[in-house]
N, C-alpha and C positions, 0 to 999 in steps of 0.2 A: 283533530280527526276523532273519530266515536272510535268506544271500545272495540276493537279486535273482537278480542273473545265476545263478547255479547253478539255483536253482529253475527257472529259464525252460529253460537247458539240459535239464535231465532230464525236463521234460514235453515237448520237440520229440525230445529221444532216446528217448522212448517212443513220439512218433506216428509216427518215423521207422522204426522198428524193426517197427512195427504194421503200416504201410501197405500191402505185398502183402500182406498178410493182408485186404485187404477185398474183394478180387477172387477169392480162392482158397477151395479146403474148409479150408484150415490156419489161417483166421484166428484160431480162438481159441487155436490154441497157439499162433501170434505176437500175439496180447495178451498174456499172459502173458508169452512172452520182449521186448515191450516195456517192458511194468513192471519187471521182474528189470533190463534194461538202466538205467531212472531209475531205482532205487533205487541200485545201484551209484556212477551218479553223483551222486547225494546220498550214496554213503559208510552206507547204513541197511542192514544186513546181520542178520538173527535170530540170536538167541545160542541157543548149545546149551549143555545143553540151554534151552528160550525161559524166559526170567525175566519176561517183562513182557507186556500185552496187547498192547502193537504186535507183539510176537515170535511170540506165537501168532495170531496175523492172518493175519502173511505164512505163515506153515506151514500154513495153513486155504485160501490161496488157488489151488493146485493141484488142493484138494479139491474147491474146487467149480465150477473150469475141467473135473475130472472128469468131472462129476456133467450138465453139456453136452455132451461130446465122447459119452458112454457113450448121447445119443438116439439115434442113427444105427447100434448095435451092437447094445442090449440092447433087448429085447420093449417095450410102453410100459409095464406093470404093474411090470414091474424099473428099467426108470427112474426112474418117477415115486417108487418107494419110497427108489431112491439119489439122488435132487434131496431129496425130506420129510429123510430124514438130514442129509443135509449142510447144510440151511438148518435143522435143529433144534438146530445143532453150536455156531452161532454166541455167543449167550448164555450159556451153561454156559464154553466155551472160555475167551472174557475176562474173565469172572469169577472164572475160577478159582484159588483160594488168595487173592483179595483180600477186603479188610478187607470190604466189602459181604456177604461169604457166611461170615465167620468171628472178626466181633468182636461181642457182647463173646465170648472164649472159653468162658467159664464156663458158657454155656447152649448147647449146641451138640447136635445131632442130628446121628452119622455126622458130624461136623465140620463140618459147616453151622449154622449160629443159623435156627430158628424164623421169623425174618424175611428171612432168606436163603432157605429152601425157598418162599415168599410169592411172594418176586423172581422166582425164575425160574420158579415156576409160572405169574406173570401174564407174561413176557418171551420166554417160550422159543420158544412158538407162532408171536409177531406176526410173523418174516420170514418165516415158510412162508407165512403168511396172506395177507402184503403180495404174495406171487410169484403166489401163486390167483389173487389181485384183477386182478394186474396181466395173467395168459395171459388170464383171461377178458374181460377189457376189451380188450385186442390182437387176440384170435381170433374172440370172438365177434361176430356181426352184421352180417359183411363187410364189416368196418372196416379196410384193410391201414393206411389213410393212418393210424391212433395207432401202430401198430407202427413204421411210417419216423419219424416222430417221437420213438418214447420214448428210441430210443438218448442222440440227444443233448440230451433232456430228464434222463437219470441223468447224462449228464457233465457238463452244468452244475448238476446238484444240488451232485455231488460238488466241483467245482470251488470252490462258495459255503461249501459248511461245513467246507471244509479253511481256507479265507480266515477265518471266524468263530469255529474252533477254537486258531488259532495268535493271532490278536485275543484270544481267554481265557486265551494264556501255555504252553500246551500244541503247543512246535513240531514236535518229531516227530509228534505223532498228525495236524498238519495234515499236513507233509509228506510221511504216506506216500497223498494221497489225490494228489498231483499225477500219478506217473508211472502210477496208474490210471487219471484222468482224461484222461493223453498217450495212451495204450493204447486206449480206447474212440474218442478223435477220429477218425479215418478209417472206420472203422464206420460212426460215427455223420454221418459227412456226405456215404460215401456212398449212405446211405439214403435221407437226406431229399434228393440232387440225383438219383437213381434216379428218381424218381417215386412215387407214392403205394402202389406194390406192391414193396416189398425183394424183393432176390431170394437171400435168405440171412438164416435166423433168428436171431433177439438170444438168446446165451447169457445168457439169464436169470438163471441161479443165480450166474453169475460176478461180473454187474453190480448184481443187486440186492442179492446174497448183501456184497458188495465194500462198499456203501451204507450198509446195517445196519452193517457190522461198524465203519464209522467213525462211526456216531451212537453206538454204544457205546461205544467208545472215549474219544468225545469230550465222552461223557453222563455216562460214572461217573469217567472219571479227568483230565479236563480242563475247562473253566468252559461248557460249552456247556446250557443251559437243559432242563429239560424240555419248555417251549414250543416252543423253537428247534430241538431235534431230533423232535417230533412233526411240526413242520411241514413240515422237510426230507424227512422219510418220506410224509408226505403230498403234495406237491407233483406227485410222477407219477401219483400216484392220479386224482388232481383233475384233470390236465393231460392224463388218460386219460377223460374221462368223455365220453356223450354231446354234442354242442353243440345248442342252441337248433332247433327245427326255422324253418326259413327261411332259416337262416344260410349261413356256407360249408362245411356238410357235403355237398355236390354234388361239390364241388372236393379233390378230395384234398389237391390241393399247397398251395391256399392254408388247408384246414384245420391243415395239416402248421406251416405258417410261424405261424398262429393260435397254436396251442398251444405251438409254441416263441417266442415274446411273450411269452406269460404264465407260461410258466414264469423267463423271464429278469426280469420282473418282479416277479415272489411272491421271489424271489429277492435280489432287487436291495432289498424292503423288507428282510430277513433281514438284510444285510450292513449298512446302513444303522443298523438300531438295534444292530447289534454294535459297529459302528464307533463311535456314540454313548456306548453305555456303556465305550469303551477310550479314548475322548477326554476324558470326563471323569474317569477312572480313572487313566489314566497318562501323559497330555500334561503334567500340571502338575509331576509328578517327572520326568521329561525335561527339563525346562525349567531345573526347580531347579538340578539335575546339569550342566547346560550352562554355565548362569549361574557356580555354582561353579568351573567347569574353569576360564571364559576369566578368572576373579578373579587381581588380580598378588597375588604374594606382596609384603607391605611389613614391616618387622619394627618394633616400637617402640622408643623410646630406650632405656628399661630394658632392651633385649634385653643379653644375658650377651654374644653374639657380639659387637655393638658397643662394647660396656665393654672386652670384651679385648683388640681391635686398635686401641681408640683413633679411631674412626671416628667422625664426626657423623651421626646415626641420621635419615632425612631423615621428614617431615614426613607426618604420615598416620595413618590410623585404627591402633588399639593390635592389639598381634600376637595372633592368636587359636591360632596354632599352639603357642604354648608359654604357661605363666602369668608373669606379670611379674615379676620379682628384687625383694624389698623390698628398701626401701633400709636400707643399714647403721647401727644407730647405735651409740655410740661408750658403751662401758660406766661407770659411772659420773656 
């Protein structure tokens, strides 16, 4: 497992680095130079040109801190077509050149397999889909109080399946969701102590866009389930929906604390059966391996080293480090 402490560092060196940013117009470009800050101290830096889908990730992530910054400049019709790109970018991106879109070779279309063009025709669409869902359940119906909420309903998503991801042996793909998850914290809490009206909109594409890209990650090239990442995608949907009429949709704030409950708890079941399936999976080879270490070395009397200095070989189970000297016999 990665360091403790470092981990812990680099998600407080992101929210540190975030935090004027939650009072100011400039906050989503200090999330971003909060993230850039934990990554650095986790040491995760993209290669050039990127070899791997963590690498085209981080080079995707400017894209679509862009694709927010560009509402406030460009018409909405030019926006809303630079946010559909950029969230269309995501699946093709991390996919790209891996075994999922180009084995076997021998049946390839334009270098894609037949079952590869399948993938990203059903794949491509769902984060644009999931962004739709998500403005329209935020804006529509003079609902502010889901909006104070979803922030930090996507930082604790992400927080659970980077935990769930590195449980399936895949540590970088977790770790690069920590210092995004440092990055949204001040955002997102002070949202929800704001009151039930934000008074500064959630870069959507950054944070959902950011979400997706680690259930992919974590979906095709790390142990993370189909189940497990349809659910984490789901989770703000869900935690976005209408409540009950009678309940406390009067109340903003306590609707606000409602929906982050249950989002910590759909959550809290996620990590739970992950945690289960890595207990029963790799506690008992930890264990073996331990057991091993703190074993004394004892050597047996036939050991050769004993014979040659003439030593009394003391009393103990037979040496498993080397095989036993037969004994000599005498020709004739």
């Amino acid at each position: 497992m990665p360091d403790a402490l470092l981990s812990l560092l680099a998600f407080l060196t992101a929210a540190v680095v975030a935090a004027p940013g939650a009072a100011t117009r400039l906050y989503p470009l200090l999330m971003l130079a909060g993230c850039v800050c934990g990554l650095l101290v986790l040491q995760i830096l993209p290669g050039l040109p990127p070899v791997s889908a963590a690498d085209r990730f981080l080079y995707l992530l400017p894209v679509l801190m862009l694709a927010d910054l560009a509402e406030t400049v460009l018409p909405t019709r030019m926006h809303r077509l630079l946010r559909s790109t950029a969230l269309l970018t995501p699946v093709p991106l991390i996919l790209h050149q891996s075994v999922w879109l180009t084995q076997p070779a021998a049946a390839t279309i334009q270098g894609i397999t037949p079952t590869g063009w399948l993938l990203l025709a059903g794949l491509t669409p769902l984060p644009l889909t999931g962004a739709v869902l998500l403005q329209r359940l935020t804006t529509g119906f003079s609902r502010p109080a889901v909006a104070a909420g979803l922030p930090l309903n996507l930082t604790c998503c992400l927080l659970c399946s980077a935990v769930v991801i590195m449980l399936g042996g895949y540590l970088k793909g977790g770790l690069l969701a920590l210092p995004l998850a440092g990055s949204m914290l001040p955002f997102a809490l002070r949202n929800v102590f704001a009151g039930p009206r934000p008074d500064r909109p959630l870069p959507l594409t950054y944070c959902w866009g950011s979400l997706c890209c680690l259930l992919l990650i974590g979906l095709f090239f790390g142990r993370l389930t189909p189940l497990q990442c349809s659910c984490f995608a789901a989770i703000p949907l869900v935690t976005a929906l209408p409540l009950p009429p009678g309940s406390a949709e009067h109340c903003g704030r306590r609707q606000t604390v409602i929906r982050t409950v249950l989002t910590a708890l759909l959550c809290s079941l996620l990590l739970y059966q992950a945690w289960s399936v890595f207990a029963v999976r790799m506690l008992p080879l930890l264990a073996h391996r331990q057991q091993l270490a703190e074993q004394p070395f004892r050597c047996c009397p036939a050991d050769a080293c004993s014979a040659t200095l003439g030593q009394t070989a003391s009393a103990g189970p037979p040496c498993v480090h080397k095989p036993p000297v037969p004994p000599h016999t005498p020709a004739g």
